[in-house]
CHARMM internal coordinates of N, CA and C (Angstrom, degrees):
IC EDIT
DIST 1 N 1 CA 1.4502
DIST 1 CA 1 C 1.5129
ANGL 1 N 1 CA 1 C 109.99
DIST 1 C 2 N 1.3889
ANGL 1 CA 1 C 2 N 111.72
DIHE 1 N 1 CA 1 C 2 N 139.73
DIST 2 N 2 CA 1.5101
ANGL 1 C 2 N 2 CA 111.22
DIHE 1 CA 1 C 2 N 2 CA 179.14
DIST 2 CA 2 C 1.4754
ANGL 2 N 2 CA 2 C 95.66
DIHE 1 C 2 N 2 CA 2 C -128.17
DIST 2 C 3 N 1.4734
ANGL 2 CA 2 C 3 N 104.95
DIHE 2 N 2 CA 2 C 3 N 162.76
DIST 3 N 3 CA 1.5954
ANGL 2 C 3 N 3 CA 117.74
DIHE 2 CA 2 C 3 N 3 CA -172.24
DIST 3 CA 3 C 1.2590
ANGL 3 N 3 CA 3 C 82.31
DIHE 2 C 3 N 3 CA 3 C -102.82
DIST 3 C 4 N 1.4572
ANGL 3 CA 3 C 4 N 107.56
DIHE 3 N 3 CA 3 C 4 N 145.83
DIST 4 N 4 CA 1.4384
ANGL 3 C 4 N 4 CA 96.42
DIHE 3 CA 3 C 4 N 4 CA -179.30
DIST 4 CA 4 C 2.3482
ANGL 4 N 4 CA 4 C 83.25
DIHE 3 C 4 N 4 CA 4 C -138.98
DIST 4 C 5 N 1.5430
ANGL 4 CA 4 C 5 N 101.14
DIHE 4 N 4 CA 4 C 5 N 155.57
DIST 5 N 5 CA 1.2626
ANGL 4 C 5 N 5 CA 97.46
DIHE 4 CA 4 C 5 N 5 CA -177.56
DIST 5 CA 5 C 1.5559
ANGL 5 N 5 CA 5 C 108.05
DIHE 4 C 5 N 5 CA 5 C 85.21
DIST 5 C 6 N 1.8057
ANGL 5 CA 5 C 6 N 119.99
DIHE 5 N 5 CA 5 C 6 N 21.63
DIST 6 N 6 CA 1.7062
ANGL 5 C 6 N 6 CA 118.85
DIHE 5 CA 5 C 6 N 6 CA 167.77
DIST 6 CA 6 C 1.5920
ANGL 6 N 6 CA 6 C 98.41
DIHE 5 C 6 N 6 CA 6 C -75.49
DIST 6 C 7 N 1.5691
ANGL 6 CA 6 C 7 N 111.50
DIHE 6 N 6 CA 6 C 7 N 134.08
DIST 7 N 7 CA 1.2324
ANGL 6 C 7 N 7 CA 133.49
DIHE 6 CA 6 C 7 N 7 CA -172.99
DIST 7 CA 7 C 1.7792
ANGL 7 N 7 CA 7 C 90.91
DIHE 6 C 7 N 7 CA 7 C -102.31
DIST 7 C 8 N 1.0879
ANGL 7 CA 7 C 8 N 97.04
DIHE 7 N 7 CA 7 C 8 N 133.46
DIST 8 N 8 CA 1.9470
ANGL 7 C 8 N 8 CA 99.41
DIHE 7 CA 7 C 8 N 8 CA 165.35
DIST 8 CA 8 C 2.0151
ANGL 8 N 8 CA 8 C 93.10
DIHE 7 C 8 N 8 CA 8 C -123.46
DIST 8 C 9 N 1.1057
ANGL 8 CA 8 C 9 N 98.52
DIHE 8 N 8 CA 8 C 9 N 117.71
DIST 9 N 9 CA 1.6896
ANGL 8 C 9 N 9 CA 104.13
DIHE 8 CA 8 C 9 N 9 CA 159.85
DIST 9 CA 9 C 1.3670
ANGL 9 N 9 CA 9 C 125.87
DIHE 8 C 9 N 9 CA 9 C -124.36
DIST 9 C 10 N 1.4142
ANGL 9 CA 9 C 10 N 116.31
DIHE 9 N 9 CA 9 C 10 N 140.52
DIST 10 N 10 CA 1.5549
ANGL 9 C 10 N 10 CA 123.77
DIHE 9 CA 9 C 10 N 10 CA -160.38
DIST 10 CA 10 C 1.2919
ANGL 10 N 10 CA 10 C 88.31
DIHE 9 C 10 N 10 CA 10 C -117.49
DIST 10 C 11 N 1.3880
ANGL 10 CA 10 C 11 N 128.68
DIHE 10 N 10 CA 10 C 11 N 145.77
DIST 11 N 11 CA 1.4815
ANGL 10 C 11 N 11 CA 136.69
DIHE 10 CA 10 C 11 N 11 CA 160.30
DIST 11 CA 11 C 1.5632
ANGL 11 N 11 CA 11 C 103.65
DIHE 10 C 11 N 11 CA 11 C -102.43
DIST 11 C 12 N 1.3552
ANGL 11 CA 11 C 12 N 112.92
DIHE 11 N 11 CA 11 C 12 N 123.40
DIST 12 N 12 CA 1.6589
ANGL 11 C 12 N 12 CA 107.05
DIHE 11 CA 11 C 12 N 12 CA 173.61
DIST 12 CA 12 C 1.6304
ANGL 12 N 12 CA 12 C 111.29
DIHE 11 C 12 N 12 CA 12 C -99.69
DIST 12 C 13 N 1.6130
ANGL 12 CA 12 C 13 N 99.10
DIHE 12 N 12 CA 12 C 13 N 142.08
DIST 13 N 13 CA 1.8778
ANGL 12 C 13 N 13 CA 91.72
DIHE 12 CA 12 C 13 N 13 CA -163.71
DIST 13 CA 13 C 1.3289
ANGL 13 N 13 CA 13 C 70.69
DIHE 12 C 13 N 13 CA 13 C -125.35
DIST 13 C 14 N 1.6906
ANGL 13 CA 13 C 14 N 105.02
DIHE 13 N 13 CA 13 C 14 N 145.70
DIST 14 N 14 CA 1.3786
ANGL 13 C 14 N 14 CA 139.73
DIHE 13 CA 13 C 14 N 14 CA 135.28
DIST 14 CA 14 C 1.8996
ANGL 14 N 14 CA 14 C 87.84
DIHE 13 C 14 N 14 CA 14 C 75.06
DIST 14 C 15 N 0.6144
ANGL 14 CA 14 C 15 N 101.78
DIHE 14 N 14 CA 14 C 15 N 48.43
DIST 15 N 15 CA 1.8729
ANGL 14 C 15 N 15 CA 106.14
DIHE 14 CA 14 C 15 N 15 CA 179.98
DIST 15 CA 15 C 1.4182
ANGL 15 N 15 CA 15 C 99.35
DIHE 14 C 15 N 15 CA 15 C 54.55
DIST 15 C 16 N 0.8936
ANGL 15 CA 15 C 16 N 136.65
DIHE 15 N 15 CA 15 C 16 N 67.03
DIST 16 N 16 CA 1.8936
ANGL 15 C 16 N 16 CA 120.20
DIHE 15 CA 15 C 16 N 16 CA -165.55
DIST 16 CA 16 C 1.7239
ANGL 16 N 16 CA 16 C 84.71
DIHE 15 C 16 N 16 CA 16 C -136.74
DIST 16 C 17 N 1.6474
ANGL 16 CA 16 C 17 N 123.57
DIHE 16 N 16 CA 16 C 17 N 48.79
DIST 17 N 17 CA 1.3781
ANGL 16 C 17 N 17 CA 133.00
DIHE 16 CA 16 C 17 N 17 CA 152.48
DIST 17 CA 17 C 1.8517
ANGL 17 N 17 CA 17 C 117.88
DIHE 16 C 17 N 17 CA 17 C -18.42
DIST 17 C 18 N 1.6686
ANGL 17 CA 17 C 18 N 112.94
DIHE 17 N 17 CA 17 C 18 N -65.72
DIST 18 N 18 CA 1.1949
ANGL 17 C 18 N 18 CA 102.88
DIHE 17 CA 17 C 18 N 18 CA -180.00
DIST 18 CA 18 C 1.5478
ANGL 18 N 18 CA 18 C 110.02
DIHE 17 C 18 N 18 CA 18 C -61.21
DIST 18 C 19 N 1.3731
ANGL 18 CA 18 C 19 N 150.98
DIHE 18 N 18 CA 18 C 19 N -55.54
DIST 19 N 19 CA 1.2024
ANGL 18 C 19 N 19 CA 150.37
DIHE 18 CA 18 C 19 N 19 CA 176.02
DIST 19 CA 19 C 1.2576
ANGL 19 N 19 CA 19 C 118.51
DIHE 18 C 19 N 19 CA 19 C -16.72
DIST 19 C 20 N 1.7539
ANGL 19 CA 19 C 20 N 91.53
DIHE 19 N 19 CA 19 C 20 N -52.99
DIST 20 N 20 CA 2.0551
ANGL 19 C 20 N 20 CA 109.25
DIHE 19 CA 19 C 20 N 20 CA 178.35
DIST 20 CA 20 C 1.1768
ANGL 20 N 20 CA 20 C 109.20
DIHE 19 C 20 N 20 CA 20 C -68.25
DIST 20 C 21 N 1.5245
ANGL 20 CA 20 C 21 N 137.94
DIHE 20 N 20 CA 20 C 21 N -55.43
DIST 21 N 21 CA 1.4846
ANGL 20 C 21 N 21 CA 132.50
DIHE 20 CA 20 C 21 N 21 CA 137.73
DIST 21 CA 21 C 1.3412
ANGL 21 N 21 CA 21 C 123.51
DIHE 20 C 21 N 21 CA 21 C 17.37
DIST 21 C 22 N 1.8332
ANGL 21 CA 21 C 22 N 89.89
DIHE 21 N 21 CA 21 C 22 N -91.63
DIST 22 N 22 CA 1.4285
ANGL 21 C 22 N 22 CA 94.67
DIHE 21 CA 21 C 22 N 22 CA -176.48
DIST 22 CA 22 C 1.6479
ANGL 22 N 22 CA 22 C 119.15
DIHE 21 C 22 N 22 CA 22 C -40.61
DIST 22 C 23 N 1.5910
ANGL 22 CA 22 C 23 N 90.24
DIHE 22 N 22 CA 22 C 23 N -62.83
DIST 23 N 23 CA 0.9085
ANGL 22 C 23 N 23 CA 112.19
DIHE 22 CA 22 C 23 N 23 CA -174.77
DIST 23 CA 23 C 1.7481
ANGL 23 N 23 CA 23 C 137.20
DIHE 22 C 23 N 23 CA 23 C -33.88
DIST 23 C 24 N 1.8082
ANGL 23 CA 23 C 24 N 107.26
DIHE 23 N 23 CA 23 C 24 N -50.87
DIST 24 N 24 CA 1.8696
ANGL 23 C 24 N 24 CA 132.75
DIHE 23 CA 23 C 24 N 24 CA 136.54
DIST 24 CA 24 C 1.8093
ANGL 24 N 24 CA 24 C 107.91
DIHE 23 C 24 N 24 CA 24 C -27.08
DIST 24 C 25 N 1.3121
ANGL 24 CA 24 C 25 N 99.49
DIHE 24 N 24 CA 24 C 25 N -53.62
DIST 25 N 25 CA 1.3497
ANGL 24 C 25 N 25 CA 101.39
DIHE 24 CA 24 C 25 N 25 CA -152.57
DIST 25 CA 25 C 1.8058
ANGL 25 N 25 CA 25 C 110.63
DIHE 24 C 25 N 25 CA 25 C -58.54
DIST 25 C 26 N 1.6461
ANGL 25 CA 25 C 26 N 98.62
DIHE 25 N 25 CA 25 C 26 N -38.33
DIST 26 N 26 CA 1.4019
ANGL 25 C 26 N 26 CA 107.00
DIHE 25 CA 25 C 26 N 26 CA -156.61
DIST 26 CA 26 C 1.5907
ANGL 26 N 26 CA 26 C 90.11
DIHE 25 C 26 N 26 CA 26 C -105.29
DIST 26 C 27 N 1.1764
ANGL 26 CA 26 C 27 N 151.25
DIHE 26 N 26 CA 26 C 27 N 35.60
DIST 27 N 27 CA 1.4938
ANGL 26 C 27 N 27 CA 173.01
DIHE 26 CA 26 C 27 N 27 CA 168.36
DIST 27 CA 27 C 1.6625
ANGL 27 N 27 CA 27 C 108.75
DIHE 26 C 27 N 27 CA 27 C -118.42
DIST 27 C 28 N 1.2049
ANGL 27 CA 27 C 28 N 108.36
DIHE 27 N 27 CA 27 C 28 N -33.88
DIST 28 N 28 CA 1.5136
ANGL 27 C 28 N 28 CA 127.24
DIHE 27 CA 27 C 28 N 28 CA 161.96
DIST 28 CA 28 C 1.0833
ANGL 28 N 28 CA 28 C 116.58
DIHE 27 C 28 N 28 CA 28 C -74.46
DIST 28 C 29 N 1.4171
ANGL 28 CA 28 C 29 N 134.89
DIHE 28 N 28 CA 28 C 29 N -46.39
DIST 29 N 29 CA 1.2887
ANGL 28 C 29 N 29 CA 152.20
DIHE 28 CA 28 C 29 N 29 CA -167.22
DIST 29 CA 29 C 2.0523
ANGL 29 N 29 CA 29 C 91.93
DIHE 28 C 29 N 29 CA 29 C -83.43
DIST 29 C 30 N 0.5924
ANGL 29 CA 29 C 30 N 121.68
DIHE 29 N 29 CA 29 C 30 N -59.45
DIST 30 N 30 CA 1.4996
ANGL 29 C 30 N 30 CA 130.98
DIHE 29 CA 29 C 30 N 30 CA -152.39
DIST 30 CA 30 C 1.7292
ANGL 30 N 30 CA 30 C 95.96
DIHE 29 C 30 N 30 CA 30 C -72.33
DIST 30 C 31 N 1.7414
ANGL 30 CA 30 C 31 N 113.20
DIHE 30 N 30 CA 30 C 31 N -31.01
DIST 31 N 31 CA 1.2489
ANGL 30 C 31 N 31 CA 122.52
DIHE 30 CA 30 C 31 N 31 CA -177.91
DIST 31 CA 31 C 1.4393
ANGL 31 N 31 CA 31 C 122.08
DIHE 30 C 31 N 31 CA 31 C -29.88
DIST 31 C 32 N 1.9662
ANGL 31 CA 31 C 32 N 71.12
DIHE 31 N 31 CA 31 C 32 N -64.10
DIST 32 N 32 CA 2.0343
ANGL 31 C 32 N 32 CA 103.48
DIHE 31 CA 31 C 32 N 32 CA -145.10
DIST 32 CA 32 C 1.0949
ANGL 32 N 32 CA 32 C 89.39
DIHE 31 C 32 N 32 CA 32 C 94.43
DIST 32 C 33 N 0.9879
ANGL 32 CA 32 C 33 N 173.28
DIHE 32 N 32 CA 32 C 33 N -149.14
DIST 33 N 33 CA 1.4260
ANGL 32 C 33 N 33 CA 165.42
DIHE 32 CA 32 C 33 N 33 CA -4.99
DIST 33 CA 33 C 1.7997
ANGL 33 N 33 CA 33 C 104.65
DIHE 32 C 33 N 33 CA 33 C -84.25
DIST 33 C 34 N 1.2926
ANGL 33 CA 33 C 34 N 124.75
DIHE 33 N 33 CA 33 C 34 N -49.92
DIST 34 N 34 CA 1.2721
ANGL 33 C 34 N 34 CA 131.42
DIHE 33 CA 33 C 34 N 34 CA 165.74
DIST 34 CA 34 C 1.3418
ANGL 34 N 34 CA 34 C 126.76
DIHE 33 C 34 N 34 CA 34 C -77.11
DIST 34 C 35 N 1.0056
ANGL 34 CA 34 C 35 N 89.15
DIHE 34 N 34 CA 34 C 35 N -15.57
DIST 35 N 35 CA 1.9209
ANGL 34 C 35 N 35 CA 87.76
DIHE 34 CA 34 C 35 N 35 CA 170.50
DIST 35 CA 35 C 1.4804
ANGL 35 N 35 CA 35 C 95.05
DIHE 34 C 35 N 35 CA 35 C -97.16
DIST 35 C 36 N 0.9325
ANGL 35 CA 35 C 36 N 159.71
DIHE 35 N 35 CA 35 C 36 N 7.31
DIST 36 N 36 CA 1.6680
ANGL 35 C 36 N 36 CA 169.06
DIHE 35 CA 35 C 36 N 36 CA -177.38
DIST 36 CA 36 C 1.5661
ANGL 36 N 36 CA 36 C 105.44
DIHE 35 C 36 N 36 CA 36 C -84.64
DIST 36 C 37 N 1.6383
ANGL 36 CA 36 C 37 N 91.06
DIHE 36 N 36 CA 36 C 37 N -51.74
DIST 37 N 37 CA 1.4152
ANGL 36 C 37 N 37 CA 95.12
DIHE 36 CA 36 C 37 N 37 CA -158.40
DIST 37 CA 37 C 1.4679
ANGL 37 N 37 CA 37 C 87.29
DIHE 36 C 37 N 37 CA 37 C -102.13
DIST 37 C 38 N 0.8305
ANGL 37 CA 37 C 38 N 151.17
DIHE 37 N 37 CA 37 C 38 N 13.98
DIST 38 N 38 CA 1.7978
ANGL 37 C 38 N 38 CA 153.37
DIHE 37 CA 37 C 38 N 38 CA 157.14
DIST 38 CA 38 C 1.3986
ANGL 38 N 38 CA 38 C 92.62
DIHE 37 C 38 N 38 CA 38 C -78.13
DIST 38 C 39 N 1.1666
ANGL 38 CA 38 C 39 N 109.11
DIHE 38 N 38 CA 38 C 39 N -68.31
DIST 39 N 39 CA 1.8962
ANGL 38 C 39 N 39 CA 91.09
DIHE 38 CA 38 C 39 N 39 CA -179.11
DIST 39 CA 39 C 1.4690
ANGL 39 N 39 CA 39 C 123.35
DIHE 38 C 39 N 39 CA 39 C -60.78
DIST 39 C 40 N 1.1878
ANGL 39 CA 39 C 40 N 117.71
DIHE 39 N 39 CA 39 C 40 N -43.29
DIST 40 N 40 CA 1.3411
ANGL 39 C 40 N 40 CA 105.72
DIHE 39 CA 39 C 40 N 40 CA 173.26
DIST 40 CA 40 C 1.4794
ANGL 40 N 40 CA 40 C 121.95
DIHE 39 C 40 N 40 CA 40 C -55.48
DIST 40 C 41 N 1.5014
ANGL 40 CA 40 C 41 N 116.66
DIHE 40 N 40 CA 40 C 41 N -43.97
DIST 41 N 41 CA 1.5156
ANGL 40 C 41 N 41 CA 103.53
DIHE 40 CA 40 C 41 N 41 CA 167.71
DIST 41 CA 41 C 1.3147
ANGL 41 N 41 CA 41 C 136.20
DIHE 40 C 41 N 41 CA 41 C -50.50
DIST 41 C 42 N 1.7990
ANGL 41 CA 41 C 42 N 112.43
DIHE 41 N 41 CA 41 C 42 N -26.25
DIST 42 N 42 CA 1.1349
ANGL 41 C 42 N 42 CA 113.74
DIHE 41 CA 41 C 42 N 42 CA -178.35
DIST 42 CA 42 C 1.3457
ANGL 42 N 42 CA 42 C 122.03
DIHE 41 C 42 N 42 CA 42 C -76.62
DIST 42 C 43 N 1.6277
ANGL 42 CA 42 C 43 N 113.18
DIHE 42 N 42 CA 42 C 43 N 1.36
DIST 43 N 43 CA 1.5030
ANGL 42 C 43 N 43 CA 121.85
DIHE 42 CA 42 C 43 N 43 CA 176.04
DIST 43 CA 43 C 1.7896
ANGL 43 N 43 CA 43 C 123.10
DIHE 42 C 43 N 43 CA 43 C 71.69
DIST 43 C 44 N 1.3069
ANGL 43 CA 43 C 44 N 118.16
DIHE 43 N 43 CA 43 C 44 N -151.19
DIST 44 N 44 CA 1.1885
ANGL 43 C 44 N 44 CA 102.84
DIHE 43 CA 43 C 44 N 44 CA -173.35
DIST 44 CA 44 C 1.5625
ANGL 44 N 44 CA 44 C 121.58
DIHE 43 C 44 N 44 CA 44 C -64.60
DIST 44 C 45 N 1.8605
ANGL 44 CA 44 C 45 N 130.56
DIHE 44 N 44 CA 44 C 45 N -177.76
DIST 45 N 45 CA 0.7527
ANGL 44 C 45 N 45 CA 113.81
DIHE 44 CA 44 C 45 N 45 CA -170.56
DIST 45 CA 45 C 1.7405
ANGL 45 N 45 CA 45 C 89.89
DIHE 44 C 45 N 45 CA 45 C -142.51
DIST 45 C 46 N 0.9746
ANGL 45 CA 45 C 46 N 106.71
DIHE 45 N 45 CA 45 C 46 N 143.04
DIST 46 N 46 CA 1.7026
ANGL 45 C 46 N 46 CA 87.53
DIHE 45 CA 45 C 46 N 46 CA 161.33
DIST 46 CA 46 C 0.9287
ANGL 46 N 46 CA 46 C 115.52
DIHE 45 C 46 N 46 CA 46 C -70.47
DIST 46 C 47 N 1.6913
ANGL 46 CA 46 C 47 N 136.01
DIHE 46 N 46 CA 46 C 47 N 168.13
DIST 47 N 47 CA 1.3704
ANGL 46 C 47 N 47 CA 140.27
DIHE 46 CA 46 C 47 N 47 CA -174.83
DIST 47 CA 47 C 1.8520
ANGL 47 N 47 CA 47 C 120.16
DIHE 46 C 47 N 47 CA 47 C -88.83
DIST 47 C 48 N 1.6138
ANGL 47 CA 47 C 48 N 94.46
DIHE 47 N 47 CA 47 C 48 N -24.01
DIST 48 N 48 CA 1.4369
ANGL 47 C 48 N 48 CA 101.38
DIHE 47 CA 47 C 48 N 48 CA 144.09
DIST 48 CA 48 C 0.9738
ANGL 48 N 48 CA 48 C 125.17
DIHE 47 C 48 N 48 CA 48 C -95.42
DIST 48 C 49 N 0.9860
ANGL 48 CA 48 C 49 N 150.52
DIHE 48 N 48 CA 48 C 49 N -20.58
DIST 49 N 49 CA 1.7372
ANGL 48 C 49 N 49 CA 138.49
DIHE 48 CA 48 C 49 N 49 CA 165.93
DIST 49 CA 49 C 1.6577
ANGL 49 N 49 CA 49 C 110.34
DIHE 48 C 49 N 49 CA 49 C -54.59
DIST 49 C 50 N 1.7718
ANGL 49 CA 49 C 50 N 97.39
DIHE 49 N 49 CA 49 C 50 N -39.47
DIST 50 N 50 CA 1.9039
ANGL 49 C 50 N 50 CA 100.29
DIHE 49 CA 49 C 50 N 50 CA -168.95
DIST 50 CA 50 C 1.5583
ANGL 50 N 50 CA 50 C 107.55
DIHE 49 C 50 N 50 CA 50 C -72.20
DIST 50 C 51 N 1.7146
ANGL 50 CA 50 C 51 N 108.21
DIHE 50 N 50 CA 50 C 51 N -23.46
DIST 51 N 51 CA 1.6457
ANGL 50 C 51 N 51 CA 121.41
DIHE 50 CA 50 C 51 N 51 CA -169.17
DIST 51 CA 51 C 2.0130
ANGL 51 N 51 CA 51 C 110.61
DIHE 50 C 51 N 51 CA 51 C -66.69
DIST 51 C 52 N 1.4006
ANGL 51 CA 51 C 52 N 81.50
DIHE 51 N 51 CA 51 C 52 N -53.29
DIST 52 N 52 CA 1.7555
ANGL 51 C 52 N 52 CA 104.33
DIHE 51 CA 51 C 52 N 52 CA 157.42
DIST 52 CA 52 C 1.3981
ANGL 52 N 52 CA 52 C 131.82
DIHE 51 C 52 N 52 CA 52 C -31.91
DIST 52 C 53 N 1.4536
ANGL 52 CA 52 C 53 N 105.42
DIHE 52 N 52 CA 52 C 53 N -65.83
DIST 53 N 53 CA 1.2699
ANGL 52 C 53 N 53 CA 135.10
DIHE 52 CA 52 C 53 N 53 CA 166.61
DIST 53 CA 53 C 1.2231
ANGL 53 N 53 CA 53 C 108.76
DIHE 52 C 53 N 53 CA 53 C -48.78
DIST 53 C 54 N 1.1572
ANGL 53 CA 53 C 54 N 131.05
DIHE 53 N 53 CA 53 C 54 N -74.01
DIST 54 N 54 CA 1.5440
ANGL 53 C 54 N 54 CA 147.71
DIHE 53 CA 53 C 54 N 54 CA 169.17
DIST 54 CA 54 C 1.5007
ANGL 54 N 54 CA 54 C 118.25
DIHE 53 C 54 N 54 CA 54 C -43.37
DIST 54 C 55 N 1.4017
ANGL 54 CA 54 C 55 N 103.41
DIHE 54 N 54 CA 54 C 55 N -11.42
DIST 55 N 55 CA 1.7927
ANGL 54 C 55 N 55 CA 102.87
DIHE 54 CA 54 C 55 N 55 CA -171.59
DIST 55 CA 55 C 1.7950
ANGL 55 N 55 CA 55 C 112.43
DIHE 54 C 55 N 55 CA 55 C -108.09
DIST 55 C 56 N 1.7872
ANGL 55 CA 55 C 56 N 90.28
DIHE 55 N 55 CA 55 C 56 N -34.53
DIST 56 N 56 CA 1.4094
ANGL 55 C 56 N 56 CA 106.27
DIHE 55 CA 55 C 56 N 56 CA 148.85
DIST 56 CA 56 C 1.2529
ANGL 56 N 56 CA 56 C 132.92
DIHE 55 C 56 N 56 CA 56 C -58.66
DIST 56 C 57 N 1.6312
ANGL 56 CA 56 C 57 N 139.02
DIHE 56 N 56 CA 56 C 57 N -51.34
DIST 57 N 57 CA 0.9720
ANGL 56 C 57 N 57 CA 144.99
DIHE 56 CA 56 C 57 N 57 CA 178.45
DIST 57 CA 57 C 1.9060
ANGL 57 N 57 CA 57 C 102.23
DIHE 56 C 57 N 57 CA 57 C -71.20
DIST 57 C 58 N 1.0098
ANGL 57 CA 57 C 58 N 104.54
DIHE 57 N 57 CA 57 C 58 N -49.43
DIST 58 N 58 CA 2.2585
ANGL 57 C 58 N 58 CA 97.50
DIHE 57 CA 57 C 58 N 58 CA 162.58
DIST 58 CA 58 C 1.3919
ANGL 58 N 58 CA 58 C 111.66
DIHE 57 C 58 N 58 CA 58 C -45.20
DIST 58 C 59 N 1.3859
ANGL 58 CA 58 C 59 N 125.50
DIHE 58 N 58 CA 58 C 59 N -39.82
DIST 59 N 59 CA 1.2645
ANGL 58 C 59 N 59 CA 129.68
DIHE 58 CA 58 C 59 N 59 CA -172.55
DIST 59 CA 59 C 1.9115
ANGL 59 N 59 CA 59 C 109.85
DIHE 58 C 59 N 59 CA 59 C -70.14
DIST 59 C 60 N 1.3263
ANGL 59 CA 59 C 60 N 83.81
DIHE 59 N 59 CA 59 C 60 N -62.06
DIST 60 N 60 CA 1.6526
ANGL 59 C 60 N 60 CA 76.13
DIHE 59 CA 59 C 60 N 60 CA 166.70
DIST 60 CA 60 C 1.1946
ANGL 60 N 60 CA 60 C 134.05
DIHE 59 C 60 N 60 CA 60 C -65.28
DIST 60 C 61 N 1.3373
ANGL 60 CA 60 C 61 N 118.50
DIHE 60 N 60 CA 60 C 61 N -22.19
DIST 61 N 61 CA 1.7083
ANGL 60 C 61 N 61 CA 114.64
DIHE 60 CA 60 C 61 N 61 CA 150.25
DIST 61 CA 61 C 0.7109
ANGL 61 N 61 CA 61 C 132.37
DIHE 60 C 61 N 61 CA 61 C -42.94
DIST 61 C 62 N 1.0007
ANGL 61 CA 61 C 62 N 132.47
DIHE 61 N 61 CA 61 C 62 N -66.29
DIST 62 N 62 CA 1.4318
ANGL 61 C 62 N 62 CA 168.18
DIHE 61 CA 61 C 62 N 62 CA -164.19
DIST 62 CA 62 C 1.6274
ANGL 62 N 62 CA 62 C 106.39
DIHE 61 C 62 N 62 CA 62 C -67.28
DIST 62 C 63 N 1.3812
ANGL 62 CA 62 C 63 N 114.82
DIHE 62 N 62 CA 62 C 63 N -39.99
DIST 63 N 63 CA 1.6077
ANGL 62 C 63 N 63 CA 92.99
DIHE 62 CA 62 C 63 N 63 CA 172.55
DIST 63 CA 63 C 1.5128
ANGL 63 N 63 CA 63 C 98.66
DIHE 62 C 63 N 63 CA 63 C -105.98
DIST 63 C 64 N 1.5657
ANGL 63 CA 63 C 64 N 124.68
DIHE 63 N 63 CA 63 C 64 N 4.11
DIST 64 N 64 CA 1.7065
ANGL 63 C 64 N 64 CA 114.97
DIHE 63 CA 63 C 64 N 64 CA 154.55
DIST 64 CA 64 C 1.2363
ANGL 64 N 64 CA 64 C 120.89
DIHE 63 C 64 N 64 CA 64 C -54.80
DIST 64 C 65 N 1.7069
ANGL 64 CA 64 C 65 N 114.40
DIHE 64 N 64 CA 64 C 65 N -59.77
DIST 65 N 65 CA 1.2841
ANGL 64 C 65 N 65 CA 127.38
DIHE 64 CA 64 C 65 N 65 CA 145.71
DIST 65 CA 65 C 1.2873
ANGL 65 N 65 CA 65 C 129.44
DIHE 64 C 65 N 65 CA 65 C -8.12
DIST 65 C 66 N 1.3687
ANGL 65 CA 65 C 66 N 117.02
DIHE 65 N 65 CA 65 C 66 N -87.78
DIST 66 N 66 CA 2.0223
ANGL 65 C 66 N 66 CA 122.27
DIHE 65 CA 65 C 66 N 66 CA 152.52
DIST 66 CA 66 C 1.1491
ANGL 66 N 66 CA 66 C 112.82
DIHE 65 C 66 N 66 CA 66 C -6.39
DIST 66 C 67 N 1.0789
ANGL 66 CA 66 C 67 N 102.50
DIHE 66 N 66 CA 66 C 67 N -66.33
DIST 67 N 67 CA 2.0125
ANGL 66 C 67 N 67 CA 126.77
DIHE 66 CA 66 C 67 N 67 CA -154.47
DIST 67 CA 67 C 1.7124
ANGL 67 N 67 CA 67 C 86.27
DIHE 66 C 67 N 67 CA 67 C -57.33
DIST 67 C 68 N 1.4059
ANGL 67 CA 67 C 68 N 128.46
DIHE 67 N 67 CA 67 C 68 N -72.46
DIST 68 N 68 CA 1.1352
ANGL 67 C 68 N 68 CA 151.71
DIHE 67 CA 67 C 68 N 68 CA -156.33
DIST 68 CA 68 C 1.4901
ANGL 68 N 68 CA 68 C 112.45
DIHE 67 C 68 N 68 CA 68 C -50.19
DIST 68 C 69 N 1.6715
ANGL 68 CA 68 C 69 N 110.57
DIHE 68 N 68 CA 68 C 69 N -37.14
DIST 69 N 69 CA 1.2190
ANGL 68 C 69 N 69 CA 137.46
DIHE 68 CA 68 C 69 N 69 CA -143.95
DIST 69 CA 69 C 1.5841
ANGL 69 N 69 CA 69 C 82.14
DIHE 68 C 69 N 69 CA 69 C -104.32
DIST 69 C 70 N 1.3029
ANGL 69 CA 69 C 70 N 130.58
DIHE 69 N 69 CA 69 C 70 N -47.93
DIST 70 N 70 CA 1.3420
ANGL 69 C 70 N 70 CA 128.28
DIHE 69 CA 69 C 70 N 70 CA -168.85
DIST 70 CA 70 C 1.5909
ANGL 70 N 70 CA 70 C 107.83
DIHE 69 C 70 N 70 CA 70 C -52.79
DIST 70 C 71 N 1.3579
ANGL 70 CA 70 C 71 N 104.87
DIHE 70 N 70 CA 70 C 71 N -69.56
DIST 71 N 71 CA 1.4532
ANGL 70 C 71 N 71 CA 138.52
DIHE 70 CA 70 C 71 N 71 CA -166.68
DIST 71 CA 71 C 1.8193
ANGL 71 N 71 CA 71 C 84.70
DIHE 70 C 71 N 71 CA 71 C -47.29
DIST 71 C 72 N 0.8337
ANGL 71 CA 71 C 72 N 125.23
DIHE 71 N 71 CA 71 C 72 N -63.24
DIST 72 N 72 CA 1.9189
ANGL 71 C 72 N 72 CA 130.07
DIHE 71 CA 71 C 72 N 72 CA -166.97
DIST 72 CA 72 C 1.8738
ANGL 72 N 72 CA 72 C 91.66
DIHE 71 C 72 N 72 CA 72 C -69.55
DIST 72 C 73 N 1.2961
ANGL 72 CA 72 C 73 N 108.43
DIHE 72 N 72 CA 72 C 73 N -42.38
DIST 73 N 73 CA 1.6459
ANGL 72 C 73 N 73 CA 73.93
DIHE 72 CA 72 C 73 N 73 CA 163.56
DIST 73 CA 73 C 1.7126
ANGL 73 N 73 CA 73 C 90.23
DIHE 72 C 73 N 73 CA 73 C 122.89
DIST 73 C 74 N 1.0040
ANGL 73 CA 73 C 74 N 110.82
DIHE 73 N 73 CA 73 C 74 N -6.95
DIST 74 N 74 CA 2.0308
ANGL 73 C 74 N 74 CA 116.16
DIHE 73 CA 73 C 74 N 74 CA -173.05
DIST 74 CA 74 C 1.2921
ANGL 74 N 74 CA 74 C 113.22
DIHE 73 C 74 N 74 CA 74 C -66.83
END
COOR INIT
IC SEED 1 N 1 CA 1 C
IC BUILD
């Protein structure tokens, strides 16, 4: 299931454009919203290539996770 219709809105104060920027950019980033549509453009996938993909990207969680978990002390 995808949400479809996520609104990202930036308020720009005092002309301070790059701030709102940044600001869009990493509200974008935090979404998914562009990485969504990066995959969809790239079209089909094989079911091993996507399984792959998916086992890699767990992997790097997973020791982000660790990393995160150390530092807090768990």
């Amino acid at each position: 299931m995808m949400s479809t219709g996520t609104k990202v809105t930036v308020n720009v104060k005092d002309n301070n454009v790059e701030f709102a920027l940044r600001s869009f950019k990493n509200q974008v980033a935090r979404n998914g919203n562009l990485s969504k549509a990066k995959e969809r453009a790239e079209g089909y996938k094989k079911t091993g290539v996507a399984r792959r993909e998916e086992k890699k990207k767990n992997t790097i969680n997973s020791r982000k996770n660790s990393r995160k978990n150390k530092r807090r002390g768990y």
